[in-house]
NUFI-27764 format. One line per 10 residues: for each residue x, y, z of C-alpha. Coordinates in Angstrom, 3 decimals. Each point is the difference from the previous one (the first is absolute). Layout:
BEGIN
X,Y,Z ~ ...
This chain:
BEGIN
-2.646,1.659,13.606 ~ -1.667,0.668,3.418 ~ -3.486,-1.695,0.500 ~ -1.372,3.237,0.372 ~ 1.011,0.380,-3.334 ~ -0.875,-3.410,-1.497 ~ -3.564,0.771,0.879 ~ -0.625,3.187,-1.651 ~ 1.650,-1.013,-3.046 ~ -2.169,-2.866,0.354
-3.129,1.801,-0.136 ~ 1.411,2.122,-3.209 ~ 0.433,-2.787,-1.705 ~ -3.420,-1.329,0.323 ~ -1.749,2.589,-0.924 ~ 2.005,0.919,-2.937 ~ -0.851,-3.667,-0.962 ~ -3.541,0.572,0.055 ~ 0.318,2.959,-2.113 ~ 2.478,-0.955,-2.074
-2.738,-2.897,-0.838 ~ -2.374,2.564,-0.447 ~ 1.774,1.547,-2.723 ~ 0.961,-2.933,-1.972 ~ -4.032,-1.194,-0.690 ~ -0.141,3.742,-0.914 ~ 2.986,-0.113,-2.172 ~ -0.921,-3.553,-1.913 ~ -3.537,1.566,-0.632 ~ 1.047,3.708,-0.656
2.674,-2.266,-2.842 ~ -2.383,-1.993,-1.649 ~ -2.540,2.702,-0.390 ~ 2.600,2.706,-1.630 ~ 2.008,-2.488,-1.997 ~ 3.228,1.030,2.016 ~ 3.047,-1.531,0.249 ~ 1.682,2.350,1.948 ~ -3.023,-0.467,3.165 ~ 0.140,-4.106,-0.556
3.894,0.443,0.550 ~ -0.445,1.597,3.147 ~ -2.758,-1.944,1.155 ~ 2.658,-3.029,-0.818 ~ 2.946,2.063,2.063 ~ -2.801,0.300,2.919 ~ -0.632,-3.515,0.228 ~ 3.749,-0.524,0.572 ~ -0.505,2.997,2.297 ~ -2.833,-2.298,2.227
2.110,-3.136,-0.103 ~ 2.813,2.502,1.247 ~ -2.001,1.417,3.036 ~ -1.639,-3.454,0.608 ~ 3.641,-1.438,0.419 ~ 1.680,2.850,1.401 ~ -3.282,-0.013,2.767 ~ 0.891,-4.049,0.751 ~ 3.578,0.777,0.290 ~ -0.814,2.765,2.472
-1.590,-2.318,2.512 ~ 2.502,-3.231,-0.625 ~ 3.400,2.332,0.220 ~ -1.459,1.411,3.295 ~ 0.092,-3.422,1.679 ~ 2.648,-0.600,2.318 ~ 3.106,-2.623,-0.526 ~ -1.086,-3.612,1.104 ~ 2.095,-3.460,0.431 ~ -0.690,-0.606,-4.057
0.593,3.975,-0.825 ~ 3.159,1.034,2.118 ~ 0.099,3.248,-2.112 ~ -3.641,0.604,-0.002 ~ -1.956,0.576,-3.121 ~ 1.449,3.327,-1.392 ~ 0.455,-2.016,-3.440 ~ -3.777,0.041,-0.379 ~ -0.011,3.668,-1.212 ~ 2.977,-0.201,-2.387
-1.470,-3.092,-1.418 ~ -3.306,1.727,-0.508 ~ 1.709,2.882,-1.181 ~ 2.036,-2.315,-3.001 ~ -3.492,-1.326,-1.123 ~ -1.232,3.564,-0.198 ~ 2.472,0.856,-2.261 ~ 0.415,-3.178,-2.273 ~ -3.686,0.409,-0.945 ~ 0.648,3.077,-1.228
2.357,-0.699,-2.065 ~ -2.800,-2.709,-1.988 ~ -2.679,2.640,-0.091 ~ 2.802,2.828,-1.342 ~ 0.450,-2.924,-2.910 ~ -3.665,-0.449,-0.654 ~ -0.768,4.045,-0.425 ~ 2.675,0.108,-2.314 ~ -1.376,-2.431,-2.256 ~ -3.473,0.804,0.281
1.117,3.922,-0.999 ~ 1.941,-1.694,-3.475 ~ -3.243,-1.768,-0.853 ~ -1.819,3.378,0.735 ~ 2.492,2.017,-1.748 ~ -0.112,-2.108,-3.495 ~ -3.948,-0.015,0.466 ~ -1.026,3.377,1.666 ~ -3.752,0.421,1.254 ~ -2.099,2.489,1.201
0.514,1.400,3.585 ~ -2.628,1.652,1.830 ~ 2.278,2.616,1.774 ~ -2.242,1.303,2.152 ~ -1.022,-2.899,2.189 ~ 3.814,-0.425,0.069 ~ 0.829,3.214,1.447 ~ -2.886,-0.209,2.793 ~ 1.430,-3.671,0.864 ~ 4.008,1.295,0.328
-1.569,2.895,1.814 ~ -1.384,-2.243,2.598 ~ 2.871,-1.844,-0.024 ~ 2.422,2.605,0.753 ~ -1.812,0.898,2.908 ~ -0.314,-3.743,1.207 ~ 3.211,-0.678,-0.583 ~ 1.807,3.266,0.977 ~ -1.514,-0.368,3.634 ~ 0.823,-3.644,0.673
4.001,0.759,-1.048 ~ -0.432,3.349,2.591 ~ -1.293,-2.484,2.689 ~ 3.143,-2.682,-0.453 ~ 2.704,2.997,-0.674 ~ -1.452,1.250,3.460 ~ 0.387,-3.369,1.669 ~ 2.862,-1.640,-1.718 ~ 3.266,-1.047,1.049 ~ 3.282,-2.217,-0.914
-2.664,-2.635,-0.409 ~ 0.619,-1.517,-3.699 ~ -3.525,-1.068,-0.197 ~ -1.794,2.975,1.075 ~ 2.125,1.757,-2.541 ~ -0.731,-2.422,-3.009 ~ -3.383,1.080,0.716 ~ 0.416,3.628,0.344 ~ 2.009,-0.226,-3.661 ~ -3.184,-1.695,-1.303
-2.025,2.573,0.982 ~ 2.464,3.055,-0.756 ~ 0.130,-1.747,-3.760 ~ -4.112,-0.014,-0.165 ~ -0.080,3.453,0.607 ~ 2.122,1.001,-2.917 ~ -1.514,-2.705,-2.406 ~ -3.526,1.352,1.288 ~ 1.516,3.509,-0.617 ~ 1.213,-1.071,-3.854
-3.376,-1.293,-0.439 ~ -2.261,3.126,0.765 ~ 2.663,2.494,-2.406 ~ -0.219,-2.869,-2.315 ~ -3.611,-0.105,-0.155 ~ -0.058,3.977,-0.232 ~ 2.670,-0.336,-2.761 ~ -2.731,-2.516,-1.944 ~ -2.807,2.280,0.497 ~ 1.803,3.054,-2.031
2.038,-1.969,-2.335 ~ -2.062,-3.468,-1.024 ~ 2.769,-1.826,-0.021 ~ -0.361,-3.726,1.698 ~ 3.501,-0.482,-0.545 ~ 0.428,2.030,3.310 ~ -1.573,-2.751,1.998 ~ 2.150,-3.332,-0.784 ~ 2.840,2.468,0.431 ~ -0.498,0.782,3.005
-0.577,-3.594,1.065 ~ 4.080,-0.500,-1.136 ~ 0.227,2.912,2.235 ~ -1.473,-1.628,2.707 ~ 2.006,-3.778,-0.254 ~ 2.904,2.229,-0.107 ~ -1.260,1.707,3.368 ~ -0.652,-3.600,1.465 ~ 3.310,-1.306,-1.218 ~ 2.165,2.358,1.789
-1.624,-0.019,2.976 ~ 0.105,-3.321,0.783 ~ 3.719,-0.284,-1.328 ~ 1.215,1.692,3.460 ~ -2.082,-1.689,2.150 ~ 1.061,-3.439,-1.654 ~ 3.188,0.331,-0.087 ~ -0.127,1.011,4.088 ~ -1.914,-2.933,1.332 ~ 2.314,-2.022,-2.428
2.699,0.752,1.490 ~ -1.452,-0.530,3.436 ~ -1.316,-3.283,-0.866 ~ 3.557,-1.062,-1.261 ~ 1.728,1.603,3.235 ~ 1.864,2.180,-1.530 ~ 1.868,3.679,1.434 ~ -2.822,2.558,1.043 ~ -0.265,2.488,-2.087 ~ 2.125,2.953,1.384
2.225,-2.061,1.681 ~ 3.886,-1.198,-0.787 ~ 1.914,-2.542,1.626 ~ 3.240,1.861,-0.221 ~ -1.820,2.950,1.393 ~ -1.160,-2.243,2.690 ~ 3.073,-2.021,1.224 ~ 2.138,3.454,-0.347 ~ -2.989,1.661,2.541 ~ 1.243,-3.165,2.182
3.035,-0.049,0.051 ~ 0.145,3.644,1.432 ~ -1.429,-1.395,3.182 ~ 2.871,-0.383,2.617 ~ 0.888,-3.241,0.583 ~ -0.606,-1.648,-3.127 ~ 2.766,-1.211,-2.713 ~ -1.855,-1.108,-2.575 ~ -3.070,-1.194,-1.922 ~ -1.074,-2.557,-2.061
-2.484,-2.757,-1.092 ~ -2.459,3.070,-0.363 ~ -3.406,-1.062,-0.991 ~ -2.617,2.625,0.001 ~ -3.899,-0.850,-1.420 ~ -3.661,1.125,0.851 ~ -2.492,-1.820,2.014 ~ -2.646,2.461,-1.293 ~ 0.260,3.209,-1.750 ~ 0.570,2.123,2.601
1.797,-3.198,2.350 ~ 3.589,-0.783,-0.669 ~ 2.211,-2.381,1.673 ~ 4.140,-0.113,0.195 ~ 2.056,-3.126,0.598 ~ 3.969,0.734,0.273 ~ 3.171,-1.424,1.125 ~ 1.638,2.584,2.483 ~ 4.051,0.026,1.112 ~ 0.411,1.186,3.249
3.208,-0.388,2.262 ~ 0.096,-2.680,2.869 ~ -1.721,2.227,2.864 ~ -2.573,-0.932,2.963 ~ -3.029,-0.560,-0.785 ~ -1.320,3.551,1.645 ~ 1.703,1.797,-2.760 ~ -1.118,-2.285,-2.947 ~ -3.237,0.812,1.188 ~ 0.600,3.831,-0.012
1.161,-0.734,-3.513 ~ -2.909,-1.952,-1.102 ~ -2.525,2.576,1.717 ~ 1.543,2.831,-2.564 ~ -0.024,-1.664,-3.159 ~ -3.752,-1.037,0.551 ~ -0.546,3.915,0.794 ~ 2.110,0.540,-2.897 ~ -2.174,-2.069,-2.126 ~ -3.451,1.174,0.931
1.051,3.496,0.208 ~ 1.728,0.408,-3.527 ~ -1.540,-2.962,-1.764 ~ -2.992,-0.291,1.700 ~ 0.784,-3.983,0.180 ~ -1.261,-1.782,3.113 ~ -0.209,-3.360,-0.749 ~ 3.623,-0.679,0.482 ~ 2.387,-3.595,0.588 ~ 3.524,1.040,0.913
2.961,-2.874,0.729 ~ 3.269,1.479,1.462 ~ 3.141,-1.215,-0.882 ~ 2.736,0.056,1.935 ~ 3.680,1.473,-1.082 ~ 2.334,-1.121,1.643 ~ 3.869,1.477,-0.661 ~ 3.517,-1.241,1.312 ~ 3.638,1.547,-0.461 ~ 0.907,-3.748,-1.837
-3.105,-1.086,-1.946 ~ -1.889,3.526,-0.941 ~ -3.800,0.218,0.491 ~ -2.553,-2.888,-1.033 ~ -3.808,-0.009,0.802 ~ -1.327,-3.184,1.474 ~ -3.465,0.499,0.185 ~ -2.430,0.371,2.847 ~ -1.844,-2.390,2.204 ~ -3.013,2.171,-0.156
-1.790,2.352,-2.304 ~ -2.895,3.133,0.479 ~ -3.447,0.062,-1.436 ~ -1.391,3.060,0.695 ~ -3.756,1.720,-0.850 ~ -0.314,3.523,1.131 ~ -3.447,2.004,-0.315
């Protein structure tokens, strides 16, 4: 993410915190005064919403700072971090709704629909123009994405909300309302599964998504000059950052042509993979009539960071 671009989601994210605080005082008091479940819910699943954009807008600044001697990467971690918090507390407040809708449900009371309808209204528009601003300004950014998923999922619970109320005002039943809060944990739940199971995987170095190893070393081994791959580690540094460390066979040639070779499998790697964060060790093979090929390796080894 380009500064450029670090600053004006920046600024999106600090106003939709303002609002987004805004809404919750109205939500708690718009609750309490129509004896709905369904608006505490989502005043609950805005809070998480605030911590969200609060971390998400800390992350932003820290993940923009540039490597030091204590940081080598830098601190593109910040956001994924952020972005596994987001989506743990989510998970709790999913929990919560669904037991505060089974105590509702064995022990219904009255809803006043109205006052629920003009709160979800209000919230649809809050929230439906915060998730336009991100979707407008996102990227492969992780945590900018948690974010944009919390706000995409407010929407539709907002949305559930105002036909729920309508469905209250013509039927009188307040059944509707602690059903709709299951509807909404459900909502939370799956849209912080995704997101949690991506930053886990970061956090653990695994594969990037989208990317296979085979796929990989057969990509490099297509490149002239090299006979073979292996000790292939690929992680992420961030969640759009990755970085490759291999073992490379080459045959014994000057070093002018080893270079050659190592200049197209770092083009190779940023073009197809989009890895630039690379460490690359040549091997040497080395082949007589008598004893066959063995691979002693190397004396040296490339570490290479293309922009």
């Amino acid at each position: 993410m380009h500064a450029h671009s670090h600053g004006g989601t920046a600024k999106i994210l600090r106003v939709s915190l303002l609002v987004t605080a805004a809404y919750i005082l109205l939500l708690v008091v718009a609750g309490l005064r129509a004896n709905s479940l369904a608006l505490l819910s989502e005043a609950g699943h805005n809070v998480s919403d605030l911590l969200a954009l609060l971390l998400s807008l800390v992350a932003v600044y820290i993940q923009s700072r540039p490597p030091d001697a204590q940081k080598t990467f830098g601190y593109h971690r910040a956001g994924v971090l952020a972005a596994f918090i987001n989506a743990g507390t989510l998970g709790f407040i999913a929990f919560y709704i669904f037991y505060e809708a089974f105590r509702r449900v064995q022990h219904p009371e009255h809803v006043h629909s109205g006052t629920m309808m003009a709160v979800a209204a209000a919230g649809v528009v809050m929230n439906g123009a915060i998730a336009w601003l991100l979707y407008r300004n996102t990227s492969q950014d992780v945590n900018v994405r948690s974010v944009l998923v919390h706000e995409l999922g407010d929407t539709l619970a907002t949305l559930a909300v105002l036909i729920g109320g309508w469905a209250i005002s013509l039927t009188g039943q307040n059944w509707i309302d602690p059903a709709l809060s299951v509807g909404i944990g459900a909502l939370i739940l799956w849209s912080s599964f995704g997101i949690l199971r991506e930053t886990l995987n970061i956090l653990l170095e695994g594969m990037p998504a989208g990317m296979e190893a085979e796929h990989i070393v057969q990509h490099l081994e297509e490149i002239g000059g090299v006979r073979g791959v292996h000790d292939l580690h690929v992680w992420s540094i961030g969640s759009d950052t990755h970085a490759l460390s291999a073992h490379i066979t080459i045959a014994d040639i000057p070093l002018s042509e080893s270079d050659k070779i190592m200049q197209d499998i770092r083009g190779a790697l940023a073009d197809h993979f989009h890895i630039h964060h690379t460490t690359i060790q040549f091997e040497h093979e080395v082949c007589d009539v008598a004893h066959g090929c063995n691979i002693p390796v190397s004396s040296h080894s490339h570490h290479g960071h293309s922009h």
